[in-house]
C-alpha positions, 0 to 999 in steps of 0.5 A: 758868360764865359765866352763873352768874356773871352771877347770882352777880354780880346777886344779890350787887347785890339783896342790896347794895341790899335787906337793909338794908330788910328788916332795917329792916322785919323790926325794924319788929316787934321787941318790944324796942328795941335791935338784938336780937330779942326777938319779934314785935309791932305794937306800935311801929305803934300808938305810931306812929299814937298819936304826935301829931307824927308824924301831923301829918308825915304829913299835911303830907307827904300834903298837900304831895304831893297838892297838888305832884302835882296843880299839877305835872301841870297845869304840865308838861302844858301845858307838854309841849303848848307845847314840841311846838308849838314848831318847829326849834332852839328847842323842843330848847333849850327841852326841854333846860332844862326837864330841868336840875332833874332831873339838877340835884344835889338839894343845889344845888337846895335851897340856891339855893331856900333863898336865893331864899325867904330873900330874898323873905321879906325884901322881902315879910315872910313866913318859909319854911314849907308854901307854900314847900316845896310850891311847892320841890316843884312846881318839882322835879315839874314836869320829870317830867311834862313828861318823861312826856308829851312822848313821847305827843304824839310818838306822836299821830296830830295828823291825828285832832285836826284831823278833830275840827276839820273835824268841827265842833269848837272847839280846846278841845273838839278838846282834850278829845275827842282829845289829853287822851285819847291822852296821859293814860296820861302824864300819869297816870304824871307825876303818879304819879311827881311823887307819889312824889318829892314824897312821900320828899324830903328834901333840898330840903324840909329847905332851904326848910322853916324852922324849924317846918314838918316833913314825915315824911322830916325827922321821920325824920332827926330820930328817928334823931339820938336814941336808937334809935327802933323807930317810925322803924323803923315809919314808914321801912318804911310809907314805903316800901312805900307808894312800892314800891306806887306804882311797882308800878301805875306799872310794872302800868300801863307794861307794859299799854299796850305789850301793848295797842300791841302788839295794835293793832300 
């Protein structure tokens, strides 16, 4: 009895957190455009993909996504590498401020951005757009890397880089040889991850974004305050199957290196 419980009770949270998505996907491919099923169609995914406006969201959330990821796996990699260098209390302080934007409220981060570009705007004449929003979302991506990668230059065996160096190698080879090898698998799921946040954030785009930068999570709020739009219904479910698909190779990926340390093991 208890343990059917404990099933009840799970199935109960899955169905809580999961059937307002398949509902939202499943009316992806309604033929009408109210809640009731009128049949099955793609329709709404060719309108999607014929509206202008909605491509350009697209691509200025693909852009901002790429670009953040690949600036906040460079940032937070060298930064991880100099927070494990650090020695005694300071690298613990170091490391606990580094992972403020992660348990920062996402509303908080957003307004004190909005400000800080708002002002700076001022003083250099420039408005808020796609430079701010990718550098918002550097800043916010950056932490995760930092949190991904720090955990492999723990585990790194630091007397095989300094065998690099006995054996001849400058640091920086030594670097590339060694370390970038032995902590990729990080950096690798930093930059995923950086990917993914950057990809469905809202609340810090819609803040530092101005007036005429938009992005899909903003052109999806933006449908929604109109009258029922089924190519929101479309773009919310191919938003998340993409971000579903991502944590997939993440979670693929996590589960192959613990099988493959096992092994060594």
């Amino acid at each position: 009895m208890k343990k059917f419980s404990h099933k009840l009770y799970f199935g109960l949270i899955m169905a809580f957190l999961y059937l307002p998505l398949i509902y939202l996907i499943a009316y992806s491919f309604n033929d009408g455009k109210t809640s009731v099923w009128k049949g099955f169609t793609l329709k709404w995914y060719v309108a999607l993909f014929q509206d202008t406006q909605i491509m350009q969201s697209l691509y200025n959330t693909l852009l901002v996504a790429v670009l953040a990821a690949l600036f906040a796996t460079i940032l937070g990699t060298l930064a991880a590498i100099g927070i494990h260098n650090f020695r005694g209390g300071f690298r613990s302080v170091v490391q606990n401020v580094s992972n403020i934007p992660i348990i920062n409220p996402e509303i908080v981060t957003g307004v004190s951005l909005m400000l800080l570009f708002t002002m700076a705007g001022v003083m250099l004449g420039f408005e808020m757009g796609f430079v701010t929003v990718l550098l918002a979302h550097i800043g916010f991506c950056t932490p995760y890397v930092i949190l991904n990668v720090t955990p492999r230059l723990k585990r790194m065996d630091v007397s095989i880089y300094e065998a690099a160096l006995d054996l001849g190698c400058s640091p920086v080879k030594a670097f590339f040889k060694v370390v970038l090898p032995e902590i990729m698998p990080g950096i690798f799921s930093g930059m995923l991850i950086s990917f993914t946040y950057s990809l469905d954030d809202f609340v810090i785009t819609y803040f530092t974004r101005g007036s005429k930068f938009q992005t899909l999570p903003i052109q999806i709020y933006t449908m929604t305050h109109q009258r029922i739009n089924p190519k929101a219904n479309a773009l919310s479910a191919l938003l998340f199957v993409t971000i579903l698909l991502i944590l997939i190779i993440i979670n693929i990926r996590a589960n192959k290196e613990s099988k493959a340390q096992k092994a060594h093991v």
